[in-house]
PAPAMI-395133 format. One record per residue (C-alpha): residue number from 1; x, y, z. Coordinates in nm, 2 decimals, padded with zeros to 4 digits. Example, Ala and Ser with C-alpha at 12.3 -4.5 7.8 and 13.67 -1.06 7.14 Angstrom:
BEGIN
1:01.23:-00.45:00.78;
2:01.37:-00.11:00.71;
This chain:
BEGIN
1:-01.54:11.26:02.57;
2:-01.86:11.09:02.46;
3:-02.11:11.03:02.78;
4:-02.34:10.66:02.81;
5:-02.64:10.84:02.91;
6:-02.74:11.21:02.73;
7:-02.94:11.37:02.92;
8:-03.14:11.64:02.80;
9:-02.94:11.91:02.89;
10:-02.61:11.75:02.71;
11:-02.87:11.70:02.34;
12:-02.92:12.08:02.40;
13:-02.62:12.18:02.41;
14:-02.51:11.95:02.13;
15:-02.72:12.11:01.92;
16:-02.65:12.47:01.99;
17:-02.29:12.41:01.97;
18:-02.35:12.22:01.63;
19:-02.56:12.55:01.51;
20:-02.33:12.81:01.60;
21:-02.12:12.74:01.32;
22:-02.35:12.80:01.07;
23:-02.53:13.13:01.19;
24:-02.60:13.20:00.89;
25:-02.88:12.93:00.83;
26:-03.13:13.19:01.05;
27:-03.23:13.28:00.68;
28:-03.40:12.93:00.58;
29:-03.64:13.00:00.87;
30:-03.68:13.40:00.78;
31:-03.76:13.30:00.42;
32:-03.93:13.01:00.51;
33:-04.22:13.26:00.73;
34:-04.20:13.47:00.44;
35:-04.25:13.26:00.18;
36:-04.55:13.03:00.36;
37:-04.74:13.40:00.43;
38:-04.72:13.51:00.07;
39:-04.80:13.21:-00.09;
40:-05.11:13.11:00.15;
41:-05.21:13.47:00.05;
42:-05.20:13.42:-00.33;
43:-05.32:13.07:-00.35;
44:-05.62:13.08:-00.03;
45:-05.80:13.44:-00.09;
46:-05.81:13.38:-00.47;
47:-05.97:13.02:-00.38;
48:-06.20:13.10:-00.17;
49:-06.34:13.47:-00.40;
50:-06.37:13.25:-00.68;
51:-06.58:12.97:-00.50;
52:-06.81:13.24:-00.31;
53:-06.80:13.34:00.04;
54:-06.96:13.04:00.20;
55:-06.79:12.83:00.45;
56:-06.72:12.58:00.24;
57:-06.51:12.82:00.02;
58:-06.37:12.97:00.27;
59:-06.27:12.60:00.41;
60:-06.11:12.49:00.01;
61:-05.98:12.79:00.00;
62:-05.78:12.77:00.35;
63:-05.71:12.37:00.28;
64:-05.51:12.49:-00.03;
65:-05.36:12.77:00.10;
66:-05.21:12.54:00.37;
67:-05.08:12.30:00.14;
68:-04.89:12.54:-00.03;
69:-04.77:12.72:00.26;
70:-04.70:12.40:00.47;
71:-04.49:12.25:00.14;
72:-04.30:12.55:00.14;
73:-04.22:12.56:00.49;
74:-04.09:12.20:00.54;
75:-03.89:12.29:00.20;
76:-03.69:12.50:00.42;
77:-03.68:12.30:00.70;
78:-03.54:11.96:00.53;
79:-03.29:12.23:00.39;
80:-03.19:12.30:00.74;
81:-03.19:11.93:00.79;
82:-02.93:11.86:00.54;
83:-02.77:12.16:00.64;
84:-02.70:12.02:01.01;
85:-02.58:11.66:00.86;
86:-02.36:11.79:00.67;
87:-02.22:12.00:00.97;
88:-02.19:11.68:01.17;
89:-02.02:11.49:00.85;
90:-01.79:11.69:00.83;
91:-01.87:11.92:00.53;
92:-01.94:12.34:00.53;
93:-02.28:12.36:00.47;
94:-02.43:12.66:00.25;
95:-02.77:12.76:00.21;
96:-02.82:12.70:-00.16;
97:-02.67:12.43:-00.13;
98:-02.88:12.27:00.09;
99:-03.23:12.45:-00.06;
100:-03.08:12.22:-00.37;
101:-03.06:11.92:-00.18;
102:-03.42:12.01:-00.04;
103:-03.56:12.06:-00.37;
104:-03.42:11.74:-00.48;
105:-03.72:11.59:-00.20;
106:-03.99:11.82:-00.31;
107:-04.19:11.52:-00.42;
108:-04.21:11.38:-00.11;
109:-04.27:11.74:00.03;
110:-04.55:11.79:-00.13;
111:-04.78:11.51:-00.09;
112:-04.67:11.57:00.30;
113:-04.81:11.92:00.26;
114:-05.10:11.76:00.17;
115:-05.16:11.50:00.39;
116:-05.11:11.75:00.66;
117:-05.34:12.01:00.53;
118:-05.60:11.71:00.55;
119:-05.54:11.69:00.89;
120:-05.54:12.02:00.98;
121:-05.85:12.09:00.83;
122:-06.04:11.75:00.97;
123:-05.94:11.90:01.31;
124:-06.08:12.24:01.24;
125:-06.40:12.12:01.11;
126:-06.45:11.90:01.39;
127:-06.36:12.20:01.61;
128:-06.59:12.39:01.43;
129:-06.89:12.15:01.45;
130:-06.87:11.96:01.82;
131:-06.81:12.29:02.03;
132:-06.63:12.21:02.33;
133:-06.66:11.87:02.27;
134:-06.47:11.93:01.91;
135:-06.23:12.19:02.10;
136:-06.11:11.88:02.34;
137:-06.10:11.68:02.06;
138:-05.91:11.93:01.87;
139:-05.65:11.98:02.12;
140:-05.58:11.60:02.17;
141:-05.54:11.59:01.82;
142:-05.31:11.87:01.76;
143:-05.10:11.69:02.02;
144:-05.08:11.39:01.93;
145:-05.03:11.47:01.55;
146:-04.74:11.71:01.67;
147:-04.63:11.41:01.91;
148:-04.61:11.15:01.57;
149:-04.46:11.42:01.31;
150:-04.16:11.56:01.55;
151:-03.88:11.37:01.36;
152:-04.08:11.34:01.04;
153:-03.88:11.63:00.86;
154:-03.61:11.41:00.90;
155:-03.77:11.13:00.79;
156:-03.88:11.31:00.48;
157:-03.56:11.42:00.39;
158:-03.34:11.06:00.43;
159:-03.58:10.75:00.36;
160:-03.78:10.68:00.03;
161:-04.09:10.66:00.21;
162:-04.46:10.80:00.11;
163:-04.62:11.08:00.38;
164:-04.82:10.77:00.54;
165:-04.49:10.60:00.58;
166:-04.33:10.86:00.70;
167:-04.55:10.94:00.95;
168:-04.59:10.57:01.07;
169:-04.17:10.59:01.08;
170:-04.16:10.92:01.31;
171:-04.41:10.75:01.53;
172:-04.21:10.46:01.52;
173:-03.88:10.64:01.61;
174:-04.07:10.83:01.89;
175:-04.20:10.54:02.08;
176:-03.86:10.34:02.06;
177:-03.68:10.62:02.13;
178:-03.95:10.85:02.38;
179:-03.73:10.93:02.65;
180:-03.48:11.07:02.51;
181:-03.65:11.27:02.25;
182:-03.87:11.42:02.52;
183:-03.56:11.53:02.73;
184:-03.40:11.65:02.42;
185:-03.70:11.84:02.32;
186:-03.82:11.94:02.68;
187:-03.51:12.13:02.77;
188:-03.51:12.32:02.40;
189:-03.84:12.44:02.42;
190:-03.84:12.57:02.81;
191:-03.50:12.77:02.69;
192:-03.68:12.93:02.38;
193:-04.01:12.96:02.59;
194:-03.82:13.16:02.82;
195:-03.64:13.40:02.58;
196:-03.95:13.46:02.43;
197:-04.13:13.55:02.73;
198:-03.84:13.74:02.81;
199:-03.87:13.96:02.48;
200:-04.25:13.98:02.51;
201:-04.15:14.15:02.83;
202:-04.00:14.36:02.70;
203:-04.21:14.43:02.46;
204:-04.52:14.53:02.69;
205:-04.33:14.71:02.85;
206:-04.28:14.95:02.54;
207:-04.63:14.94:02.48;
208:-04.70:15.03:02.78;
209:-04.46:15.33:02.76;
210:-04.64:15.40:02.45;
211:-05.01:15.38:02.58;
212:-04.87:15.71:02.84;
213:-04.75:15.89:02.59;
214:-04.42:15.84:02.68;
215:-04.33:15.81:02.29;
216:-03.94:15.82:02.38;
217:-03.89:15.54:02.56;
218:-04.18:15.36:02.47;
219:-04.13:15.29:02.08;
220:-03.74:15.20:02.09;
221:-03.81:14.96:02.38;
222:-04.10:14.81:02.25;
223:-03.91:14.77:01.84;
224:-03.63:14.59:02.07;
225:-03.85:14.37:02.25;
226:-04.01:14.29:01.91;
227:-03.68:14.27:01.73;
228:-03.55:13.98:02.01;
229:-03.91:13.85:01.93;
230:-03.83:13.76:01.59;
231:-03.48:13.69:01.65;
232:-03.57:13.41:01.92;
233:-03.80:13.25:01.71;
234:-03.59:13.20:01.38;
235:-03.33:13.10:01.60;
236:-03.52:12.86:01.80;
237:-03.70:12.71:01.46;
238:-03.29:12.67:01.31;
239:-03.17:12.53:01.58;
240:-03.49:12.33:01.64;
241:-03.39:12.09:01.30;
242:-03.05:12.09:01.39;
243:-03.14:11.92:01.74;
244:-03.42:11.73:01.55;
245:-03.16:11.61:01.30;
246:-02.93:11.45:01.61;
247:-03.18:11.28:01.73;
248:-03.33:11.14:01.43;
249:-02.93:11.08:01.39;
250:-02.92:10.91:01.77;
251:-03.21:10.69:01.66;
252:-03.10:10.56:01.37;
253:-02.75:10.47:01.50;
254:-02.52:10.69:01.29;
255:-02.25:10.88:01.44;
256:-02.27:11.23:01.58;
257:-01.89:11.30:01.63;
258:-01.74:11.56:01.85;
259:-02.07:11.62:02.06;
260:-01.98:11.46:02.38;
261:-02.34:11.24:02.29;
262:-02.24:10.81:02.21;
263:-02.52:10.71:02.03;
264:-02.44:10.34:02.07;
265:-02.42:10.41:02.44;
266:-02.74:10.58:02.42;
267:-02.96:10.39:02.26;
268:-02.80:10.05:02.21;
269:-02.83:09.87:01.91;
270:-03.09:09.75:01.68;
């Protein structure tokens, strides 16, 4: 039965429920990590060799190593995007099926990798050169660009909009929509926060163990604490655009059936 009001905790659960039929979408996010490390690794250290080892290579060299590694990354995650929409629409999502449907916006995904790497470095440099003064500034930033971009993958993967346009439509999304998103997000983040702290736990624990000598006990604890680690954090970043794909859903007034969540009753109209 579909409630007026979500609240967070209701979103949450929406999108958990929504991701535990396809457990198998964990693997966008695994070969998402790895594909972002190895191709910042071949594109940024050859970059910055080739350039010299000033700071300015090093900088072009990072720059273009996050482009590549950012584009990759959000090529998985508009694949898990499509993945969750066609859950809620009814259809059995697979995972080349929706890397296809991804590729089909690699365009778009691109020149978002770059206008982000732009931004990333801008705030870096200024971190770099203002001391604390760029380390404020740096954080403000990196909050408020995180802030404006949370629904952008979905964005990106549903409207035939440029990367300024996109980000001008998250931002736009966010502010009409701020308290729900917040509670939506809010309540996701404090449960992964917590499982992670939880496995991190565990974790020092083992390597504590470890740092007595007490090999035994110390190295299978501390591989299950890092195991969970890993676990928890594809999970959370799956489930993550699944919830991020309801919302963006909620905001734009299409129907999320079966999720106990009334958009219309939510949001109203436009």
């Amino acid at each position: 039965m579909a409630t007026s009001n979500p609240t967070g905790k209701a979103i949450l659960r929406a999108s958990l429920q929504l991701f535990r039929q396809d457990r198998q979408m964990i693997w966008l996010p695994v070969m998402a990590t790895i594909t972002a490390v190895i191709a910042f690794a071949i594109i940024a250290g050859p970059i910055a060799l080739a350039l010299g080892r000033n700071g300015i290579a090093v900088i072009v060299g990072l720059a273009c190593g996050s482009v590549v590694a950012t584009a990759s990354t959000v090529l998985f995650n508009v694949a898990l995007v499509f993945a969750a929409t066609d859950r809620i629409e009814g259809r059995t999502p697979t995972v080349g099926g929706s890397l296809a449907q991804a590729w089909g916006r690699r365009n778009v995904i691109f020149t978002w990798a770059i206008l982000s790497a732009v931004v990333g470095t801008a705030i870096r440099l200024l971190e770099q050169r203002l001391g604390l003064l760029g380390r404020l500034i740096g954080i403000a930033g990196g909050l408020a660009w995180a802030v404006a971009t949370f629904l952008v993958i979905p964005v990106l993967a549903f409207e035939d909009v440029g990367p300024i346009e996109a980000l001008k439509r998250s931002s736009s999304i966010m502010k009409a929509r701020f308290g729900t998103v917040v509670r939506g997000g809010l309540r996701f983040g404090i449960l992964f926060l917590g499982l992670s702290v939880g496995a991190l736990l565990v974790t020092a624990v083992g390597v504590v163990s470890i740092a007595k000598h007490a090999y035994l006990v110390g190295v299978p604890i501390a591989a299950i604490g890092f195991v969970f680690l890993i676990g928890v954090s594809m999970y959370g970043s799956a489930a993550g655009m699944y919830m991020r794909t309801i919302l963006y859903r909620f905001a734009t007034d299409q129907p999320i059936p079966d999720l106990g969540v009334d958009p219309s009753g939510a949001f109203g109209t436009h």
